[in-house]
C-alpha positions in Angstrom: 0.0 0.0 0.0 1.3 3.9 -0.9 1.4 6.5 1.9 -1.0 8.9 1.7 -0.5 12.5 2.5 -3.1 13.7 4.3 -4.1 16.0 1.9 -5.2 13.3 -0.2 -8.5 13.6 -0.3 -8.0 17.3 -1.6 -5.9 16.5 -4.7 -8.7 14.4 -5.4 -11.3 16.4 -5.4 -8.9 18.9 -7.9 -8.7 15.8 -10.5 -4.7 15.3 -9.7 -3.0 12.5 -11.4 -1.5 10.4 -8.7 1.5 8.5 -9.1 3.8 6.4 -7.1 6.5 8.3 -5.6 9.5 6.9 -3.3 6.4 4.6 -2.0 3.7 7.6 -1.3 0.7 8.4 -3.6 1.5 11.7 -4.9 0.1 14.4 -7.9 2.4 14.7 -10.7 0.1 17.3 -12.2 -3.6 18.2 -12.0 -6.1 19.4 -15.2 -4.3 22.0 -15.2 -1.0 20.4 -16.4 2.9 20.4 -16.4 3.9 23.5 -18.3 0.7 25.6 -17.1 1.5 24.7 -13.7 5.4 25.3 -14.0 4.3 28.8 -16.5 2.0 30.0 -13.1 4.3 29.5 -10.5 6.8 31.5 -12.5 4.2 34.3 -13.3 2.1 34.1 -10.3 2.2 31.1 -7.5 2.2 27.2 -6.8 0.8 25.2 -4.0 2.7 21.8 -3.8 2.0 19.3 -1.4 5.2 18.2 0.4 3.9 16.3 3.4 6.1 13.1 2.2 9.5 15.0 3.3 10.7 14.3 6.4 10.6 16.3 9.0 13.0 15.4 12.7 13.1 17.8 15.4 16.8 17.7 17.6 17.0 18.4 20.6 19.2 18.6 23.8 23.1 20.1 25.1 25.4 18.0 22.7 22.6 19.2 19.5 25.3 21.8 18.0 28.4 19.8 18.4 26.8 16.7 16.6 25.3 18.3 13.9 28.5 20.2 13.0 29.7 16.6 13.0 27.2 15.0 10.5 26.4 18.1 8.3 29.0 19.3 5.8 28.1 22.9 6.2 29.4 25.3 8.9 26.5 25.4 11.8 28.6 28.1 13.8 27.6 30.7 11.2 23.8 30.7 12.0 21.9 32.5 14.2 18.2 31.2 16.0 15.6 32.3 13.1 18.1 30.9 10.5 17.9 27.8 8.0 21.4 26.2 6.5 21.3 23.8 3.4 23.9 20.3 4.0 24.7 17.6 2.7 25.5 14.4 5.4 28.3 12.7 3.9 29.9 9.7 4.1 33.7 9.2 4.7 34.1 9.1 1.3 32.9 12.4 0.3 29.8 10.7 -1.4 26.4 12.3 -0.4 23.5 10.4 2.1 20.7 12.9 1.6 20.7 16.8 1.0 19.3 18.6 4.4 17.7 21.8 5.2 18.0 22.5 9.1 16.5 25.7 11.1 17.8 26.9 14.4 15.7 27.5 17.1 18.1 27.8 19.9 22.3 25.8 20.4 20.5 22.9 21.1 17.5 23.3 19.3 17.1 22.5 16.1 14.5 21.4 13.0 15.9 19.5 9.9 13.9 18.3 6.8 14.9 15.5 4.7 14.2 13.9 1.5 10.7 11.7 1.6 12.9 8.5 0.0 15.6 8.2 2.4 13.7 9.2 5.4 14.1 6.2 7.5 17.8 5.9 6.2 18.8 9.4 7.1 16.9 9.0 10.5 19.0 5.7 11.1 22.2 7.6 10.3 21.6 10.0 12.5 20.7 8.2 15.7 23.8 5.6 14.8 26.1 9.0 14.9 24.2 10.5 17.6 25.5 7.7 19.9 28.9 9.7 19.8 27.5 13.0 21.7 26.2 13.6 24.8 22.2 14.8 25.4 21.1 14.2 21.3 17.3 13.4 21.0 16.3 13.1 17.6 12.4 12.6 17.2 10.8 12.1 13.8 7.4 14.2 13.7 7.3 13.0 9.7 3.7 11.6 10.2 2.4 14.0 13.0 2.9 17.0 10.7 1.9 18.4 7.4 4.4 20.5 4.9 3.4 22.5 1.7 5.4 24.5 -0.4 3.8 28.3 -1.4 6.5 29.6 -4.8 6.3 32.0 -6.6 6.3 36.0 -7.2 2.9 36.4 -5.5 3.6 33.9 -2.6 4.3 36.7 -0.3 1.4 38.4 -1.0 -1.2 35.3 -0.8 0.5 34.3 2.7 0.5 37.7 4.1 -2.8 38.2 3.8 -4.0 35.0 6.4 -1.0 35.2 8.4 -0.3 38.4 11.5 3.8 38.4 11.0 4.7 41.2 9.1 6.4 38.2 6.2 8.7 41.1 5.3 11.1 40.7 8.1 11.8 37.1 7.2 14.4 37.6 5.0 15.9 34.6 2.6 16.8 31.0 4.5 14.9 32.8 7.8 11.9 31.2 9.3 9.3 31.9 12.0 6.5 30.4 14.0 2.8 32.0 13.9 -0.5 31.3 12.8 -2.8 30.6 9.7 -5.7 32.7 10.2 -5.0 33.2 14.0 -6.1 29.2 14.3 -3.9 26.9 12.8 -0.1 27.1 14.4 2.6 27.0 11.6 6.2 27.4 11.1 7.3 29.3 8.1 10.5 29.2 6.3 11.2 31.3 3.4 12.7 28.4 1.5 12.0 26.6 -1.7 13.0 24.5 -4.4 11.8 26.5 -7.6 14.2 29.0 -8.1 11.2 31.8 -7.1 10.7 33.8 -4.2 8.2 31.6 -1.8 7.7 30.1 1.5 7.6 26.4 2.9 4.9 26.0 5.9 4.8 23.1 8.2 1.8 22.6 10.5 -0.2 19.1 12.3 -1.3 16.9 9.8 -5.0 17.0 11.4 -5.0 21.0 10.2 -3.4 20.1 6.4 -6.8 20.0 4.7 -8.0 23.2 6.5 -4.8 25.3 6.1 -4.5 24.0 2.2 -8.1 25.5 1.5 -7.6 28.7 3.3 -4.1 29.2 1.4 -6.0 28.3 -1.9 -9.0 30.3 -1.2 -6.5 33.3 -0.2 -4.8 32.4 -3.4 -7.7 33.0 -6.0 -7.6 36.4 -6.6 -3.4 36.0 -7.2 -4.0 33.3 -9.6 -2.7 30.4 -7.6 -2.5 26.8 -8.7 -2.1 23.9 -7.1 1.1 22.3 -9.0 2.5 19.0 -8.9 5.6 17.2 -8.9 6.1 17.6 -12.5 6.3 21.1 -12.4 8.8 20.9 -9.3 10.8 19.0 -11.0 10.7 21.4 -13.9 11.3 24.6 -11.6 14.5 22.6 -9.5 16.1 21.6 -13.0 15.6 25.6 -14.7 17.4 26.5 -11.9 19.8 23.9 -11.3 18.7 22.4 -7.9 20.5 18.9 -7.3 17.6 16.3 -6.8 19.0 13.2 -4.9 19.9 10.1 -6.6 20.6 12.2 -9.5 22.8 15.0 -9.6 23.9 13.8 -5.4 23.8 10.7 -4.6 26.1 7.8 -2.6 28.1 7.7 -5.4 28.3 11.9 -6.0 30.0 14.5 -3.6 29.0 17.9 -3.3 32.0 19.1 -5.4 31.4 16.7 -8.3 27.6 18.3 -8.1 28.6 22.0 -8.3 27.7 22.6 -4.7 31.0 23.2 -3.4 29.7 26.3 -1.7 28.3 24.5 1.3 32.1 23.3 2.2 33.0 26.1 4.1 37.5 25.9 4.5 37.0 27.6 7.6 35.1 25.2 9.5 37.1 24.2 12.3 34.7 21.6 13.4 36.1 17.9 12.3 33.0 16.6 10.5 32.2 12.9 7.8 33.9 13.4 5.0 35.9 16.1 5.3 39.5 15.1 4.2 38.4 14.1 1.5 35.9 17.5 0.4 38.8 19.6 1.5 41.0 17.9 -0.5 38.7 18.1 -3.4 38.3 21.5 -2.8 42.1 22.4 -3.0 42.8 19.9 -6.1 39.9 19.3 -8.4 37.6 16.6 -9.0 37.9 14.6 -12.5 34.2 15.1 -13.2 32.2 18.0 -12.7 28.2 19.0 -13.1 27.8 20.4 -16.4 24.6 22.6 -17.6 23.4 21.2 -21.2 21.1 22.9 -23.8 20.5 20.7 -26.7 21.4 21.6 -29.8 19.2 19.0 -32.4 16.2 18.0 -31.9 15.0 15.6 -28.7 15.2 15.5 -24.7 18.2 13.9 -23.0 16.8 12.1 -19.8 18.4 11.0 -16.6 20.8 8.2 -17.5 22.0 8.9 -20.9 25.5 8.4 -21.7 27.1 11.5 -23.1 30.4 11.4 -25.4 32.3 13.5 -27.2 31.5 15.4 -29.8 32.4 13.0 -32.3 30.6 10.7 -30.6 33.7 8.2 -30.0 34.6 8.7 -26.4 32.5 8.2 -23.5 33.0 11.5 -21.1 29.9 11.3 -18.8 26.1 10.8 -18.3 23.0 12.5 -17.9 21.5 13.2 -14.1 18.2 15.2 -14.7 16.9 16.6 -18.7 13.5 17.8 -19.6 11.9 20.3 -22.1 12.5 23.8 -20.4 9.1 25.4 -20.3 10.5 29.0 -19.5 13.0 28.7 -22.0 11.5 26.5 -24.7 13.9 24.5 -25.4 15.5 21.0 -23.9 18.0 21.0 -21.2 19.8 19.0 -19.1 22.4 17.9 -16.3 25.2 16.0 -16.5 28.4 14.8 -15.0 30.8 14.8 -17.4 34.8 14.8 -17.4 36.8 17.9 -16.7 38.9 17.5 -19.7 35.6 17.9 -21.9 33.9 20.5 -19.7 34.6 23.8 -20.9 31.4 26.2 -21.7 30.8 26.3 -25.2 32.0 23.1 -26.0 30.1 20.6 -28.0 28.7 17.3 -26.8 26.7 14.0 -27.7 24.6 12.2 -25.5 22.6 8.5 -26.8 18.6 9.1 -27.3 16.9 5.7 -28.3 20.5 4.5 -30.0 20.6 8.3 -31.8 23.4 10.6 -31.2 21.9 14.1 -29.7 24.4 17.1 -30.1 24.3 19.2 -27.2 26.3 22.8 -25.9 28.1 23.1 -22.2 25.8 26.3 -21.1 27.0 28.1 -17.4 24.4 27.5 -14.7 21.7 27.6 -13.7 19.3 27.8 -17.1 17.0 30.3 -15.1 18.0 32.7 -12.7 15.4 34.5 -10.1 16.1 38.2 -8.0 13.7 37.5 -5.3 11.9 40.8 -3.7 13.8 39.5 -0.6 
């Protein structure tokens, strides 16, 4: 049997197309469809439903120390009120799962996790928690609800059923208040589309209320409800890493082009980090690449790409899709250093035919948020 979000019953009622994702029943899209959905929440706003993530809240004295241990980024740097996006590694380099965590307090912390690898990440961390004194890790995944609000008009649809003046929370910044002074929420300004937006968690017993109040508050904005076809969309425009793909166990964050979160002045020991460092300093002898294809055809996940002649096999495909802001195909890939140089011409195999494609910077889309 699929988990089932408990807003279920609402993307029913909206005619969604459900589909089995990492083991939970989930819209892909609703009447409305892929590129309308992607086109709105670029113009105006998107509703997704992300109540499969997981969500862990950590607790207690030895909280800071341990998650500067597990997480790749530099915990010192924050402040309470403040989010951080990680990676936990493993000794290798290689990536577990891509985490965002907020900061309450020190010892006080919330971190969401991707919906697959949930009960992996959650064994990972208890196994490393064992190391630190006072660490309680409790998973509130099924207790709680989580949407995502995107796009230009997100502000502006939230503000208008929430008190807190959403102007003061500033970019990766979150606060706790109330949907329509009845339904207790926390509120990050976060998001995986590359647009301006918010992502609100609140008890799973007040998702189909607070869903209808943010759509209702939504109408006069033109908001959709979108699915995970148009997040998928959004993330790869703007050159989010989606795990398994562009990260994965067999990926590190400097391979993936997300060096930034390896910060050389950490002087925290933490997994992974000889060998980041190290990659850092020297190179890696495959890097992320951003691909715009030049012939005709969409290069998906897995394809191999080679050279341009076609002879020599320098890579593969990690995410591709028709661009809907752009209108054209895209793609990601990993692909040797040697060969990736922008400008330079590629091939990559669609259905035993030889697609050229052109080494474009990243990201494909880029967003100047009113924050």
């Amino acid at each position: 049997m699929l988990k089932q979000s408990p807003l279920n019953d609402e993307h029913a009622a909206l005619g969604a197309k459900m589909i089995d994702f990492g083991g939970w029943s989930l819209p892909v899209q609703y009447s409305t469809g892929i590129i309308e959905e992607h086109t709105n929440t670029r113009l105006n706003a998107g509703l997704f439903d992300i109540s499969h993530m997981g969500e862990f809240m950590i607790s207690g004295g030895g909280t800071f120390d341990f998650l500067q241990y597990v997480c790749v980024n530099d915990v010192s740097i924050m402040k309470p009120g403040g989010a951080q996006y990680s990676t936990l590694c493993l000794e290798n380099g290689a990536v577990v799962d891509d985490v965002f965590y907020y900061q309450y307090t020190r010892d006080s912390f919330k971190i969401i996790v991707n919906a697959a690898n949930k009960d992996k990440d959650l064994a990972w961390l208890n196994k490393h928690s064992a190391r630190f004194k006072d660490v309680t890790i409790v998973d509130q995944s099924e207790r709680r609800a989580r949407v995502s609000l995107q796009g230009p008009k997100a502000q502006d649809i939230l503000q208008s059923i929430v008190p807190v003046d959403l102007n003061t929370i500033k970019r990766f910044q979150f606060t706790e208040t109330t949907i329509k002074k009845a339904i207790p929420a926390f509120i990050a300004r976060t998001g995986y589309t590359g647009e301006d937006g918010f992502e609100i968690s609140f008890e799973a017993d007040k998702a189909t209320t607070a869903w209808r109040l943010l759509i209702e508050a939504g109408k006069s904005f033109k908001l959709l409800p979108a699915g995970l076809g148009a997040r998928d969309t959004l993330r790869l425009e703007a050159c989010y890493s989606l795990y398994g793909h562009e990260i994965s166990e067999n990926i590190t964050p400097v391979e993936a082009g997300i060096e930034f979160i390896i910060k050389k002045a950490k002087q925290a020991d933490y997994i992974g980090k000889k060998v980041l460092l190290d990659q850092l300093e020297h190179g890696t002898r495959r890097k992320i690449a951003g691909l715009k294809v030049i012939d005709k055809g969409i290069i998906r996940n897995g394809a191999e790409i080679f050279d341009e002649t076609g002879s020599k096999n320098i890579g593969f495909v990690t995410s591709g899709t028709f661009s809907p802001t752009l209108k054209e195909s895209i793609a990601l890939g990993i692909i040797d250093v040697d060969y990736n140089k922008i400008d330079a011409t590629v091939t990559a195999k669609v259905r035993e035919k030889l697609v050229k494609a052109r080494i474009v910077p990243r990201p494909f889309y880029t967003y100047h948020p009113r924050q």
